[in-house]
Structures are given as C-alpha cells and as structure tokens.
C-alpha positions, 0 to 999 in steps of 0.5 A, spaced: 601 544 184 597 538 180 600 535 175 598 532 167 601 526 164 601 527 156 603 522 153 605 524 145 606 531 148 612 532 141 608 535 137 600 536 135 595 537 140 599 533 145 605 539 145 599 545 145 596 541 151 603 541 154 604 549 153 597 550 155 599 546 161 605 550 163 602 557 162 597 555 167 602 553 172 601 545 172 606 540 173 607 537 167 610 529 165 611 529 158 613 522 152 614 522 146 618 516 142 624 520 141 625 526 146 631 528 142 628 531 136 622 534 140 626 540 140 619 544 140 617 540 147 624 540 150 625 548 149 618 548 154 623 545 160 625 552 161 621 553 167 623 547 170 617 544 171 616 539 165 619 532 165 620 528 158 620 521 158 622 516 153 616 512 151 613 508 145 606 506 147 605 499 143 611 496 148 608 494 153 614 492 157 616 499 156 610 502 159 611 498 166 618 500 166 615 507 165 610 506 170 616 504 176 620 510 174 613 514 176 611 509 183 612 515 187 608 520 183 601 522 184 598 524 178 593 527 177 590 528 170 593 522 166 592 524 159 592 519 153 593 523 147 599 519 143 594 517 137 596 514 129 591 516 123 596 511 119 602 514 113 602 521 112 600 524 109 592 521 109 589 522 102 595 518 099 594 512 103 587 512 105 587 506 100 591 502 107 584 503 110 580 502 105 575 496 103 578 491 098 585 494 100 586 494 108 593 493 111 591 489 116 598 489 119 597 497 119 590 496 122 593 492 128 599 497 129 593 503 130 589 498 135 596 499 139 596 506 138 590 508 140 586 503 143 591 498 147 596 503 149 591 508 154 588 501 157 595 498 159 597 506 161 591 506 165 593 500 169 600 500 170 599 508 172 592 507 176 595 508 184 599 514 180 592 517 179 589 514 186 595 517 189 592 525 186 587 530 188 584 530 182 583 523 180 582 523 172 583 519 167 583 522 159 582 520 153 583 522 145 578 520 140 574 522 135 567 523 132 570 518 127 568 513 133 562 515 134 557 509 130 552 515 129 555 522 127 561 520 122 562 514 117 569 516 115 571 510 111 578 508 114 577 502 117 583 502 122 582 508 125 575 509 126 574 502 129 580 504 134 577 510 137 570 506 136 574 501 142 578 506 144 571 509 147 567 503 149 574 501 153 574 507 157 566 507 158 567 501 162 573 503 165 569 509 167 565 504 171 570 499 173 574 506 177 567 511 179 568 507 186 575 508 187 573 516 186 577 517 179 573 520 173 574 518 166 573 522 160 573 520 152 574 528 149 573 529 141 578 535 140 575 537 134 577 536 127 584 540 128 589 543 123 594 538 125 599 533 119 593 529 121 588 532 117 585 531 110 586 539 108 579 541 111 581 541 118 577 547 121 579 548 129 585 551 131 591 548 135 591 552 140 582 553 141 581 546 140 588 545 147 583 550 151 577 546 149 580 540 151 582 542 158 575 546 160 572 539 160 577 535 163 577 541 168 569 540 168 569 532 168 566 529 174 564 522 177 557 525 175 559 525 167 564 520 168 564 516 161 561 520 157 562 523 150 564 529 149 567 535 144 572 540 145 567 545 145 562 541 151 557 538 147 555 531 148 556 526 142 552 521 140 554 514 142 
C-alpha cells in the first residue's frame, strides 16, 4: 500500500487530495494545526488508513519532532500542499500586500508558510521518501509564481511561490541522483476560501488533476512546472 503525506490535509484542496487518496486505497498521513476541529478530515479515519498528526509548519522544532515520530516510515508521495494567501477574505486585505501598504511581518509569515516550510519538510523527511518505492516529492504552487504568465499584484504571496519553485527546481537537481523526483504543480484557480470570487475549477477536478501528474512525474520531468491539467507553465 503507497502512502501520501498531506500536510494541510484539514480542508481545501489538501482535505479533497486526502479524500481522493483514501478512495484509490493509499495510505494516507495527514497535518493540520489543530486535528481537533478538522472534523471533516477526521471523520475520513473510518477505513483505518489515515493518520492525522499535529503540525504547524513555520515551527521548525515541531517539523523535526514530527520527523522522528515518522523515522521508520517509508513515504512515498511527500505532498506540500499547507499554504497561506494572507487574512481572509482576500479582497478586503489585499491592501497587506499591496505597494505602498505592505505588512512586512505579513509577507514574512507567508515565506514561512509556503516557501521555508516544504524545504525544511523535505529535509528532515527525505530518508522517508528515500525509504519508498515511488520516491517523490510535491509541491503546491500557483501561476502567480510564474514571472511570465501572471503579475497578480500581492507582493507576499506571489514571490513566496515564485521561491517556492526555484527552491524545489534545485532540490529536483540536488535529489535526481538519489532517484527522487520532485514535482512543482499548480492546481488551478480553485474555488476554495482562498479565492477572489472568480475561481473557475472545482475541488474536486482540480484534486484529480493534481494526483494525474504526480502519478505521471518522472526523473525525466523532474522539476518542471506544471498545471492541474498537464500543461507545462512558463517559468
């Protein structure tokens, strides 16, 4: 049975990957950081094979007691989905991101979030994945990330996914001789809480996007940028 870690498996695209998951007979080991109001992940536990675990993902300290609780599991799809746009909802705080009024501590808890956290993550858990048969290593971004396709004015959390991808494109390089394949996945633009209102992809589309992908990453494609849908995005 190959297992998936999930890191904000509570809700979102995380808790639709982890339903998704279940469904197709993975094991699947999720966080979030507070499993005692996830009430939709935890009634997921039924079948037996879903771990949730306590995790905030800017504690590093925590990440590597989390990490020694797992030593001795293999991991075969280590997915970094636990991410941050800012305070919700988004159009009455984007001015936190925008020119001439940035919270600066705001933009730093987002680089935490979603840049520092899925490298630290894939450190302290890389002999879990080394220990797998799959070996890979995901991350969630976003076309805001790209320095081509989207200039989304929100200075935080653009440029957090715009280092989430250079980080994971040179971990791609640091781990292809070690066999581990690493994959940087835009889900779309999805209706979540995340959204401005004009989101156009379903839940539930965008989660079976994403998996087709990872299914289909390869030390070939190792490193590239892809969407839900297995369109190559511009750097």
């Amino acid at each position: 049975m190959p297992t998936v870690l999930i890191t904000g498996a509570n809700r979102g695209i995380g808790l639709e990957l982890t339903r998704q998951y279940l469904a197709d007979g993975w094991f699947v080991i999720g966080t979030c950081r507070d499993p005692e109001s996830a009430k939709e992940l935890l009634s997921l536990k039924k079948g037996g094979r879903l771990d949730v675990f306590r995790l905030d993902v800017t504690d590093h300290a925590a990440i590597e007691r989390f990490a020694l609780e797992l030593k001795d599991i293999a991991v075969d799809v280590l997915l970094n989905n636990a991410g941050i746009i800012g305070p919700v909802p988004i159009p009455e705080n984007i001015g936190l991101q925008t020119f001439g009024t940035i919270d600066y501590e705001l933009w730093q808890k987002v680089l935490w979030t979603n840049t520092f956290a899925a490298v630290k993550l894939s450190e302290v858990l890389l002999d879990n994945v080394l220990a797998s048969d799959q070996k890979k290593i995901v991350a969630i971004s976003s076309t805001v990330g790209s320095l081509v396709e989207r200039d989304t004015p929100a200075f935080a959390y653009a440029t957090s996914k715009t280092a989430l991808n250079k980080a994971m494109r040179l971990l791609s390089t640091e781990l292809k001789p070690q066999g581990v394949s690493v994959g940087i996945i835009c889900p779309g633009y999805v209706k979540t809480r995340m959204d401005f209102g004009t989101a156009d992809v379903e839940l539930p589309d965008s989660a079976t996007g994403v998996r087709n992908v990872i299914e289909n990453l390869t030390l070939e494609n190792s490193g590239q940028y892809t969407r839900y849908n297995g369109e190559q995005i511009a750097w």
